[in-house]
N, C-alpha and C positions, 0 to 999 in steps of 0.2 A: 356652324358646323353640325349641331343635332336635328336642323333642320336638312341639312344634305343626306345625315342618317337616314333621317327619317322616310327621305324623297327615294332614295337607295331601295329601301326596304320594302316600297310599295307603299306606303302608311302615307295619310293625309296630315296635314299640318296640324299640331296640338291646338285645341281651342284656350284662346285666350284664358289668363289666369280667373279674371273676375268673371269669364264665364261660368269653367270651372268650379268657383266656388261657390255658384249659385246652383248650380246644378248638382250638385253635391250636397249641398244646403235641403233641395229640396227633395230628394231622396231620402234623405234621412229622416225628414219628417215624414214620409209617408210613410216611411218603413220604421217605428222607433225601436232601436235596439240594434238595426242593424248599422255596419259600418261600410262607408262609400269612399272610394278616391279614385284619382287616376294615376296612370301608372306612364310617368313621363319616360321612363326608358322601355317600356310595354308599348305606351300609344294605345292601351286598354282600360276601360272602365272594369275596374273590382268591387268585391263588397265583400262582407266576410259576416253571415248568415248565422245567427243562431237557430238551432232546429233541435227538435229533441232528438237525436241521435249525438248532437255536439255541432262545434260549430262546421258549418262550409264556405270553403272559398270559390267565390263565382268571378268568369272574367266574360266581357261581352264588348265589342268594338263601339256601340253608341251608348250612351243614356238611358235612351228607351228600353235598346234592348236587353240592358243590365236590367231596368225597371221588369220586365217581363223574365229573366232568370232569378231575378229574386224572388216574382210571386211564385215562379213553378218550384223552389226551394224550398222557399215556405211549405208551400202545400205538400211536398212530402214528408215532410215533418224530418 
């Protein structure tokens, strides 16, 4: 059924759990401090950024592209 959601929605099929978790795994170490996951009822990559202003919450459709809204996060402090 969440996959009919998901087809409904437009949205491409979630990747695999243990993909998931690797991909999340290594996000986080290139980023430490920050926090990554995906958002099964999203079908979005999050992360939730500490910056000196406080924290932010970032959302991006692929991996990569979270990987690149967290460094532009980053950099604005």
């Amino acid at each position: 059924m969440s996959s009919q959601r998901g087809a409904a929605a437009g949205r491409e099929e979630p990747p695999p759990a243990e993909l998931r978790a690797a991909l999340t795994r290594g996000l986080q170490e290139q980023f430490p401090g920050v926090r990554v996951w995906y958002g099964d009822a999203t079908g979005s990559w999050w992360a939730l950024v500490p910056t000196v202003a406080g924290p932010r919450l970032v959302e991006a459709p692929t991996p990569q592209q979270l990987r690149d809204v967290i460094m532009s996060a980053r950099s604005r402090g």
